[in-house]
C-alpha positions as CSV (number, residue, x, y, z in Angstrom):
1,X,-5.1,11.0,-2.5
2,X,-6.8,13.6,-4.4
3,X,-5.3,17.7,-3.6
4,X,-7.5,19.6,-1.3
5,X,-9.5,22.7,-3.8
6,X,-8.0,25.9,-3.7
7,X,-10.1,27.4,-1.6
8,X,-9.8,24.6,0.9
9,X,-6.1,25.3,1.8
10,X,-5.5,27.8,4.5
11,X,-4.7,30.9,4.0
12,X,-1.1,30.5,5.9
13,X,-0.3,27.4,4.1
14,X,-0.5,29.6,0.6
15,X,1.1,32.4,2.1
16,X,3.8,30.5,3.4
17,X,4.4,28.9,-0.3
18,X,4.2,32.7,-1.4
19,X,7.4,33.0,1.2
20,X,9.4,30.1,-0.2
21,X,8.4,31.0,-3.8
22,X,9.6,33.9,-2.9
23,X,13.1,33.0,-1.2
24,X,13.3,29.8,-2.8
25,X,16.9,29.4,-1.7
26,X,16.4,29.8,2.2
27,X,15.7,25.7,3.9
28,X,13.9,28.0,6.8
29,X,11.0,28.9,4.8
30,X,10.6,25.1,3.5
31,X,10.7,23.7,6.9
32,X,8.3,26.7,8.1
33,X,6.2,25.8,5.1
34,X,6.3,22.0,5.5
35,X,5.3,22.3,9.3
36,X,1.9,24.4,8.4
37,X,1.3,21.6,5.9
38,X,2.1,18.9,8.7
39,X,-1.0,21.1,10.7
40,X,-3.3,21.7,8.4
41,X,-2.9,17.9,6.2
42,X,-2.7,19.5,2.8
43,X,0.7,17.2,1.4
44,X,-0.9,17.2,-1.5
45,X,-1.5,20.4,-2.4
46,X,2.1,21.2,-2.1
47,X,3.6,18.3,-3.4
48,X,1.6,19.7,-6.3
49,X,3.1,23.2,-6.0
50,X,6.6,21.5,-5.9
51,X,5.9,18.9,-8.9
52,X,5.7,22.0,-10.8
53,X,9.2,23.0,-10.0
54,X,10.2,19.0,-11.2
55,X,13.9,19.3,-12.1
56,X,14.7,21.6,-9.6
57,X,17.1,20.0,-6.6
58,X,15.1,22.0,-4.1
59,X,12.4,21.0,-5.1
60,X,13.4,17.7,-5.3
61,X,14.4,17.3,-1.4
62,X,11.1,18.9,-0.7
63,X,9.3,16.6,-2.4
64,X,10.9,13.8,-0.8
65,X,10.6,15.2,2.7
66,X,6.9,15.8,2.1
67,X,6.6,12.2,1.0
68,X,8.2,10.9,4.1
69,X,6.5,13.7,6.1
70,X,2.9,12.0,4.7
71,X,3.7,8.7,5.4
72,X,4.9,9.0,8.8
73,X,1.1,11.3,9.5
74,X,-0.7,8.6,7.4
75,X,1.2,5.6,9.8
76,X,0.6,7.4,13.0
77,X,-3.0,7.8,12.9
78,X,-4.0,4.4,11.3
79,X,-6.0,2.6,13.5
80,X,-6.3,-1.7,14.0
81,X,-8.4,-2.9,11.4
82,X,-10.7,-4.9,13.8
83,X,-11.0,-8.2,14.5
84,X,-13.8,-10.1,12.0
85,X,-13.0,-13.4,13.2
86,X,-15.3,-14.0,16.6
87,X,-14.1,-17.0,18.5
88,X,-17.8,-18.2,18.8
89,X,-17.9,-19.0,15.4
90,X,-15.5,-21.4,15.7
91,X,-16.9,-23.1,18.6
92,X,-20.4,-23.4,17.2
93,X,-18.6,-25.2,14.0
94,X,-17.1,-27.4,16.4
95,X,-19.5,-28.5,18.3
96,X,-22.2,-28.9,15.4
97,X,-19.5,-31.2,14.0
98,X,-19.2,-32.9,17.2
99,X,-23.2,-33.4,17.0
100,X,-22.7,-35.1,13.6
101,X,-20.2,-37.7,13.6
102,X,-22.8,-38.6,17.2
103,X,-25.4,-39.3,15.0
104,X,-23.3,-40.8,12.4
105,X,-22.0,-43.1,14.8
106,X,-25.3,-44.0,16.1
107,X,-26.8,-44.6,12.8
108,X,-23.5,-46.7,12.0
109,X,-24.2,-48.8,15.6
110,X,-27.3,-49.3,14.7
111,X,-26.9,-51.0,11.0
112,X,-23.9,-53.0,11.7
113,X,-25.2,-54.1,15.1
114,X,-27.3,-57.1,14.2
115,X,-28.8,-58.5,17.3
116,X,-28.4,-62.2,18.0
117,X,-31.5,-64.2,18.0
């Protein structure tokens, strides 16, 4: 999953990771912070802003909860793939096989069926 540009992110999202830049130490401005990204779908962008702190234990539990976080979005709003396989398919194979062993089975009758004279 590629990062969103800059310029793509909403404002509040950057301002928010301004806030928790700027109180790094308070867990209210990370959950504030991962919330907006939970609204505006932007994990990567600040998994990238976190990756950058890479080390740090903060950082670390935020990256974690972002991963789960995008998982749990990406698992809820997958759809059914659709079904390809279409039941008349199979039924047109079966009876065109049907057709041919008949005619097999005539053509058999008919060669090994000698009639008496």
């Amino acid at each position: 999953m590629q990062a969103p540009a800059p310029e793509a992110v909403p404002e509040a999202v950057i301002f928010a990771w301004d806030q928790v830049v700027a109180h790094w130490d308070e867990p209210k401005r990370h959950e504030s912070l991962l919330g907006l990204v939970a609204t505006y779908n932007c994990y990567a962008w600040v998994a990238g802003r976190y990756r950058e702190r890479a080390g740090d234990p903060i950082a670390e539990l935020q990256l974690d909860r972002i991963r789960k976080a995008a998982t749990f979005a990406l698992l809820a709003t997958a759809s059914k793939r659709p079904d390809t396989t279409k039941p008349g398919g199979r039924i047109a194979v079966l009876v065109l096989l049907l057709i041919v062993c008949a005619v097999c089975g005539v053509f058999l009758y008919g060669k090994l069926h000698v009639p008496s004279t």
